[in-house]
N, C-alpha and C positions, 0 to 999 in steps of 0.2 A: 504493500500500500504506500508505505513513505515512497515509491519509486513512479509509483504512478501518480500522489502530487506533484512530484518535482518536475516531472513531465509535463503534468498542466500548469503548473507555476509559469517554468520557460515558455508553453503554448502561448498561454497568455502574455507574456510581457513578450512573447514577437508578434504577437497581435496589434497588443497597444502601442507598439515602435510603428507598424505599418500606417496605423491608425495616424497617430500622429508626420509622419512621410506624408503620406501622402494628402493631410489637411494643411500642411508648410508649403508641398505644392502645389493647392488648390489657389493659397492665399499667394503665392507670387505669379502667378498666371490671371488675377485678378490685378496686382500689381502692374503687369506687362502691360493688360490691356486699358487699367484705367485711362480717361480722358481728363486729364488734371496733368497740374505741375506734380512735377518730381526728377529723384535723381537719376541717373545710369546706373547706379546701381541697383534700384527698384524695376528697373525693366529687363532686369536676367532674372529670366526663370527658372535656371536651375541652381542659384546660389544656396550654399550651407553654409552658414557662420558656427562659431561655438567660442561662449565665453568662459572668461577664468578672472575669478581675482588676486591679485597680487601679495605677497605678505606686507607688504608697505603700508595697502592700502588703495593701489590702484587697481586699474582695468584691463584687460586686453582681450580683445577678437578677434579671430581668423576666419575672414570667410575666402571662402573658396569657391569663385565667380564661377564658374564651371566644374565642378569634378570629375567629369567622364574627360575633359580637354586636360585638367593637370599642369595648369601652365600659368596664370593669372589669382594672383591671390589680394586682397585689403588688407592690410594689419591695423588695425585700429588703437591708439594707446589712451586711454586717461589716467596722469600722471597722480600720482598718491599720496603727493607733498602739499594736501591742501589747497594748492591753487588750481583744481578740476581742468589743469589743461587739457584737450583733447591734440591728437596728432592723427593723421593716419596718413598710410605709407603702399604704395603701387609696388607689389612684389612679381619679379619675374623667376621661376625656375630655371635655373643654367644647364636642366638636365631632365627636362619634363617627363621623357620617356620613360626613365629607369629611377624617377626621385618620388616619393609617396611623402607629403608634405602636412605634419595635422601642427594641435596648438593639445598639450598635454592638462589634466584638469588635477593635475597632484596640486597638494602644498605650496610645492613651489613649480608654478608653469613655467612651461618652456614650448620653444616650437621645436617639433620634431624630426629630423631628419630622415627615414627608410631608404635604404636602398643597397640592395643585393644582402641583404637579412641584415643590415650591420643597421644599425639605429644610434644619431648621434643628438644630442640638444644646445640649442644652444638658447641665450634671452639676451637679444642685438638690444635691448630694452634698459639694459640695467648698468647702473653707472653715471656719476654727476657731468659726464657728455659720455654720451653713450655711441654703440655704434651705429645706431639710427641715426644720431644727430651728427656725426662723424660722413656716412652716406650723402647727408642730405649737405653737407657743408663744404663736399668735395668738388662739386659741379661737374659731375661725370653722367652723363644720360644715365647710365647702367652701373649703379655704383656696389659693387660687392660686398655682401656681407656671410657669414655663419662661416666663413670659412670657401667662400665662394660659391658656396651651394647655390645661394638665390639674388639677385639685383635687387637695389630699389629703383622703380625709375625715376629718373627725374626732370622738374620741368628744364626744357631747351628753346630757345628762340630759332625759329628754323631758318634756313636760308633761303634766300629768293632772288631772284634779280631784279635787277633795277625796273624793266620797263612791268612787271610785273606788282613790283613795288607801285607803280603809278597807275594801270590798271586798277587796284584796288584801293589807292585814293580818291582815286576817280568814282569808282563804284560805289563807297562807303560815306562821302563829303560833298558830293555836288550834285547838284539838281541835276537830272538829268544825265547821272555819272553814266547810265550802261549804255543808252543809246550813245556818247559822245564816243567811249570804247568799242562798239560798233564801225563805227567809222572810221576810227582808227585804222582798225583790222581788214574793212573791207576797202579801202584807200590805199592802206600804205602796205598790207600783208598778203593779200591775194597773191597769191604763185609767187608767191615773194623766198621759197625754199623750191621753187619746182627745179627739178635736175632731168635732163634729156640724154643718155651713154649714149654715144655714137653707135651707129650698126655698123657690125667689120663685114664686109662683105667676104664671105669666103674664110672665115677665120677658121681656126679651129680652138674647140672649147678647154681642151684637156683632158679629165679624170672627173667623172660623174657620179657623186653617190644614189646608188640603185636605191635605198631603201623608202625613198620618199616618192618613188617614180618620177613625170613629167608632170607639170601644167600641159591641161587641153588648150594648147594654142594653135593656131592656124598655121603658124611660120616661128620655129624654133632658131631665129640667127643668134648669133655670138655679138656682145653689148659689151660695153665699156661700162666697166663700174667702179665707185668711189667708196667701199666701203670701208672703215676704221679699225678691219682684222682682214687676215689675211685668208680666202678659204683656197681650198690646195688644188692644183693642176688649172687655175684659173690668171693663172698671169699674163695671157694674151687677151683674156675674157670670160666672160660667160654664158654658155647658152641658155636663150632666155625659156625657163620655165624648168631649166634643171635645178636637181642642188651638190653642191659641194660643201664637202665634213671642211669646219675650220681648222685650221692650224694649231694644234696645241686646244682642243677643247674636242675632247674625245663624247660624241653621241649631241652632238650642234652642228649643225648645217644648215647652207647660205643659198639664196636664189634670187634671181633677179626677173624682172620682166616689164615690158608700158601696156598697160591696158588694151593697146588700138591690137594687139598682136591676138585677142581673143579670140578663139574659134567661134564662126557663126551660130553653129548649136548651140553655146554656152550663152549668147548673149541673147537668143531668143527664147531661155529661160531654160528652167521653170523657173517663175515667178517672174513679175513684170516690173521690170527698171525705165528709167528714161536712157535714153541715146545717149554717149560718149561724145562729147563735143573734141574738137580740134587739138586742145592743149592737154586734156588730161589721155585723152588716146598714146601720147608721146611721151608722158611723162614717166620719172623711173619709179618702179613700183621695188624697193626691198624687201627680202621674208627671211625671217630665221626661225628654224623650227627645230625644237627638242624633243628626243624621242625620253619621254616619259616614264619609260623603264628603269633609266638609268637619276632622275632628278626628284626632288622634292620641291612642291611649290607653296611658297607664303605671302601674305598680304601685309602690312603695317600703314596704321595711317599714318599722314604727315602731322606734324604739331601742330597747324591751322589747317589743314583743307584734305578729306572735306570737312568744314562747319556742318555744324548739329542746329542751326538756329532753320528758322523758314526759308525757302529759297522766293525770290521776289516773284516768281513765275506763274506760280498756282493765283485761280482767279480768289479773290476774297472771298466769296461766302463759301469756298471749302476748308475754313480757318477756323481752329476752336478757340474762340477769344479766352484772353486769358493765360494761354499757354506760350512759354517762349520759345516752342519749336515743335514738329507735326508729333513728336514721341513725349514731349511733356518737359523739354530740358532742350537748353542751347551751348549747355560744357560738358565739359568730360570729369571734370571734378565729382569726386576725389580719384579718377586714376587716370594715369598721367599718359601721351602721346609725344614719345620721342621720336618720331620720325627719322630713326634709323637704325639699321640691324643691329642685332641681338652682338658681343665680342664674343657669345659664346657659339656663334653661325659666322664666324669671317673665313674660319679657316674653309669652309667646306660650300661658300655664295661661289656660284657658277657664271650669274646673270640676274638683273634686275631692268625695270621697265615701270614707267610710269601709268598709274594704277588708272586714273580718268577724271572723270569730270569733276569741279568745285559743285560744293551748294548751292550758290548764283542757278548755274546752269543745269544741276542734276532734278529738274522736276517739270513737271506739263506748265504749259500758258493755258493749252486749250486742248479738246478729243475729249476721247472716253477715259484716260488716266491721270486729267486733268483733273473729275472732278470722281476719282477714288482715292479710298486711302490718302485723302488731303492734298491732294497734286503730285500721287505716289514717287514722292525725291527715293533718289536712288539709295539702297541699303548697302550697310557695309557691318562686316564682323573680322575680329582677330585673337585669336587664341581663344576660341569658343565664345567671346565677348561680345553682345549684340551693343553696336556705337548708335545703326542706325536701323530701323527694321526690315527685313526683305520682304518687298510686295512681289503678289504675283502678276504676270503678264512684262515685267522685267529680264532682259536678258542678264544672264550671273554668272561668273565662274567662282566657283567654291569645290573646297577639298573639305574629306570628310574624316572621321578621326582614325580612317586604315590608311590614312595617307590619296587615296585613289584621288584624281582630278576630274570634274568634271563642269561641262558650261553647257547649260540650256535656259530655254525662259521657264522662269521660277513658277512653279503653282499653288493655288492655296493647301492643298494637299499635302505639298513639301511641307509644310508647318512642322509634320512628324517627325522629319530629321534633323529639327535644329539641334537637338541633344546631340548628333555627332559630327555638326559643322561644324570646323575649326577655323579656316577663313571662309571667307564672301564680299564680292564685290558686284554692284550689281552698276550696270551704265545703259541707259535706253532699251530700246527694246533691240531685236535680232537684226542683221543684215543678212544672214543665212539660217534658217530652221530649215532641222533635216534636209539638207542638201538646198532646198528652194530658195528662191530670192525673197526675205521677210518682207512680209503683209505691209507693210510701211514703210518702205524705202523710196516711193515716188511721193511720199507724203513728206513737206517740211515741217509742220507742227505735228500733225501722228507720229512721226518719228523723232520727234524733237534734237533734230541733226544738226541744230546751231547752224551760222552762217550770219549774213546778212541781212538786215528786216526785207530786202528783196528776193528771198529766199535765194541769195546767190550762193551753192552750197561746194564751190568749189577752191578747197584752200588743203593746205598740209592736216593729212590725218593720221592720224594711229589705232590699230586694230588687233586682235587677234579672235582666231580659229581654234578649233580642234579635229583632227581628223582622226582616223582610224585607219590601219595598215596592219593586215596579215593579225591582226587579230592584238597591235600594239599602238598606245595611244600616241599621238604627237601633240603638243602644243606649237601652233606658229604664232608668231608677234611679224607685223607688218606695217612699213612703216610707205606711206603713200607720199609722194614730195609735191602730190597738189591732186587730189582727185573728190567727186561728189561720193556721196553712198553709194550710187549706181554701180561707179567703177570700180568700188571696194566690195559691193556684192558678188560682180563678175568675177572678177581677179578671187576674191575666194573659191567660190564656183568650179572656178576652171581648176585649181586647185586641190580640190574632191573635198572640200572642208562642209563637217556634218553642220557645224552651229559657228557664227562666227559674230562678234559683237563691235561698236567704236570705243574706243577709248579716251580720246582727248586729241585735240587737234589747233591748228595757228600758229607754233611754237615748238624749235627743235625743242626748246626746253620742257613741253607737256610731252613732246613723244618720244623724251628720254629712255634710249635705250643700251646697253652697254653690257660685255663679256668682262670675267676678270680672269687672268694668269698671275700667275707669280714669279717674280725674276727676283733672283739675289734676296729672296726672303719678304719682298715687299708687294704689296696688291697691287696687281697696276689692272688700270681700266682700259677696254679697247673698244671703240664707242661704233654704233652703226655709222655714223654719217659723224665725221670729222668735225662739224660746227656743234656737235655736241660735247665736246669738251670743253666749252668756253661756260657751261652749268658746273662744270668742277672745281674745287679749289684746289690752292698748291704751293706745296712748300718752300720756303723761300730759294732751295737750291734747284729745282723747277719739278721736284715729282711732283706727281697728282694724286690729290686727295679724294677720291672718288667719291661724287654723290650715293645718299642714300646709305655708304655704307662706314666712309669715312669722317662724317658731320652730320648731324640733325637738319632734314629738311623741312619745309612747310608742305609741302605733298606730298602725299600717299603713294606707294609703290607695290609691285609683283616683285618676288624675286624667285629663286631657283639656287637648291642647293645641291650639291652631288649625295648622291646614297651611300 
């Protein structure tokens, strides 16, 4: 008998554990969806906290923004010396995979280290300058603590460029700041990066990597190209619509082509684009694509952009008064966006690429997504962290927490696998679903493809695809030097790309994109297109300090790390 209470004893108290589980989940999933102010951290729905009190006298809490993700944690301190200060602290794991992270409820707390059965503690907490206060005093994005186990992050003023800098003076100070930045753009920046390679007539290409096949082009000639690495057997050129493995970056390959060189099949669809006009028919189209077997892909936003606050876009009355942004918050406070990689992912970044659009421009003026989901701005997640929320009918690319890549248009359905999305980036809707030309590519406000208020949509873009080969995924990123959606539908298309999305466009600097190697111990960048090194900075003896991974920037990035 005593064997069979003890049995219902334990029944019961996993009862009442579940009982309570799953009433904490009910109540942060009412949190998610409230229509009120609040903070980011009330709209993650899988957070666990757990408190402890201190012998002093004080406080501390560990919540663990995700637990399935294992990567993003709050520390929360209230000090115990009478004067109820509160702290709290943006914790990163140096070692998410293999590190099991809790907050101990003994006597005397501590946080917990796990990993590979060894168990260590340590309290960054304690001490008349502690090592909290130590972290936060260093002015290091990523400042080490417990023994390097875990970062705090901290706040950074990200980098930007000048004309950038005035762009958003402009936008934020003067009447009529975005239409004047319009004019700017459609004045002085139209084809203002377009590049034309020569056709060699008769050339020959070199050494072709098979494993990507051809682009369906009409006429495969051999092109003059300008790219910032070198890819191998292409030194007299490249034929347009092959690709060649780059130099020293083993499972990355390079391809060139101009839109006008499209096969008629592909450009009479499926799906319906407008005509190629004169200048983007001719212009250079580059593509680099990674076969995904061999890379890991992650997201980080920048320190400013995107903004969490309204985008000016959506019409008023899909605005819930009251609120200072469509999720119920316009900061990130209390956790913090360093806008640049992890020290503990330098050794092993492959490639990074500029993630997409600002806030300004990521939501409807007008359509049907105009007036959902509050002028559905585009969502964004990292390290299981929802910043901004993913609506459906958005094109997304997001990884899930087995590591797998995938980009399609988001559906309300997906809702179920937020628990194992670890990033997400979402930017307008498709230029490619399932192979077709997306439902909205001859549309300027349905597709809300930016441009000019004369829907003039032809200026430098940035994109990426994914395809599928022999049963192995690729990623391409594609960098357009002046074309409409049209010819970045096509040019995927031809391409065999299943779902492909924009990115950000007007500015080598928005469609920064760039490989790294290592010489003599140091990261060097090797950028697609040469005038994107001039978004880098550099050491007084002239190396380069590479964006995104060497300085905190103010824009959100992709990057790509070796397996």
């Amino acid at each position: 008998m005593p064997c069979l209470a003890l049995v219902a004893a334990q029944s019961a108290a996993a009862t009442d554990i579940r009982r309570a589980e799953d009433a904490l989940a009910e109540a942060n999933w009412a949190d998610y969806a409230a229509d009120r102010p609040k903070s980011i951290v009330e709209i993650q729905p899988f957070r666990r906290s757990v408190d402890a009190r201190l012998p002093e006298g004080g406080e501390v809490r560990l919540t663990a923004l995700n637990p399935g993700i294992n990567a993003w944690f709050l520390l929360d301190v209230v000090a115990g010396d009478g004067s109820r200060r509160a702290a709290s602290y943006h914790l990163e794991l140096s070692d998410p995979e293999n590190t099991r992270l809790s907050l101990t409820d003994a006597e005397a707390p501590a946080l917990l280290f796990a990993r590979d059965g060894i168990e260590e503690r340590c309290t960054p907490w304690q001490g008349r300058t502690s090592e909290l206060d130590r972290a936060i005093a260093s002015g290091l994005p990523y400042a080490p603590i417990c023994n390097g186990r875990a970062f705090v992050r901290n706040e950074m003023r990200g980098s930007r460029t000048s004309r950038e800098a005035v762009a958003e003076f402009l936008r934020d100070n003067v009447v009529f700041g975005e239409s004047i930045v319009g004019l700017i753009k459609g004045s002085f920046y139209e084809d203002a990066y377009m590049s034309s390679g020569e056709v060699v007539a008769g050339g020959a290409s070199g050494d072709v990597a098979a494993e990507l096949g051809r682009a369906r082009l009409s006429q495969h000639p051999v092109i003059r190209t300008y790219f910032g690495f070198e890819p191998e057997g292409a030194e007299r050129g490249m034929e347009a619509g092959s690709w060649y493995a780059i130099k020293d970056a083993p499972g990355i390959y390079a391809s060139a082509m101009q839109p006008g060189m499209i096969h008629p099949d592909v450009l009479n669809g499926p799906g319906r684009t407008h005509g190629l006009d004169a200048v983007e028919r001719r212009a250079d189209v580059y593509l680099v694509g990674f076969d995904m077997s061999q890379f890991e892909l992650g997201y980080e936003p920048g320190t400013d952009h995107p903004r969490l606050d309204w985008s000016p876009r959506p019409p008023a009355g899909v605005r819930t008064r009251g609120l200072p942004g469509p999720d119920g918050f316009d900061r990130a406070a209390p956790l913090v966006r360093t806008g640049m990689l992890s020290p503990a992912l330098t050794d092993r970044v492959a490639a990074t690429f500029a993630a997409g659009f600002k806030r300004d421009h990521g939501a409807w003026r007008a359509g049907d997504l105009a007036y959902a989901n509050k002028g559905s701005h585009y969502g964004f997640l990292a390290n299981g962290v929802i910043f901004s929320k993913l609506h459906p009918g958005l094109s997304t690319l997001f990884v899930l927490d087995d590591g797998s890549v995938h980009m399609r248009t988001w559906r309300e359905e997906d809702r179920a696998l937020l628990p194992r999305v670890r990033f997400a980036r979402q930017n307008g809707v498709p230029l490619v679903e399932n192979g077709a030309a997306g439902e909205q590519v001859t549309s300027w406000l349905g597709g809300n493809w930016s441009g000019s208020a004369e829907a003039d949509l032809r200026t430098l873009r940035g994109g990426a695809c994914m395809k599928t080969v022999a049963g192995r995924d690729f990623l391409i990123y594609a960098y357009f030097s002046t074309a409409t959606p049209s010819a970045m539908a096509r040019t995927f298309q031809a391409y065999g790309c299943d779902h492909a999305m924009l990115l950000d466009m007007n500015s080598q600097e928005h469609t920064y994109m760039a490989l790294y190697v290592t010489e003599n111990g140091t990261l060097m960048p090797q950028h697609l297109v040469q005038g994107m090194a001039a978004v880098d900075s550099r050491e007084r003896d002239g190396t380069p300090i590479p964006r995104f991974v060497g300085f905190a920037d103010n824009r959100d990035f992709i990057y790509l790390l070796r397996k």
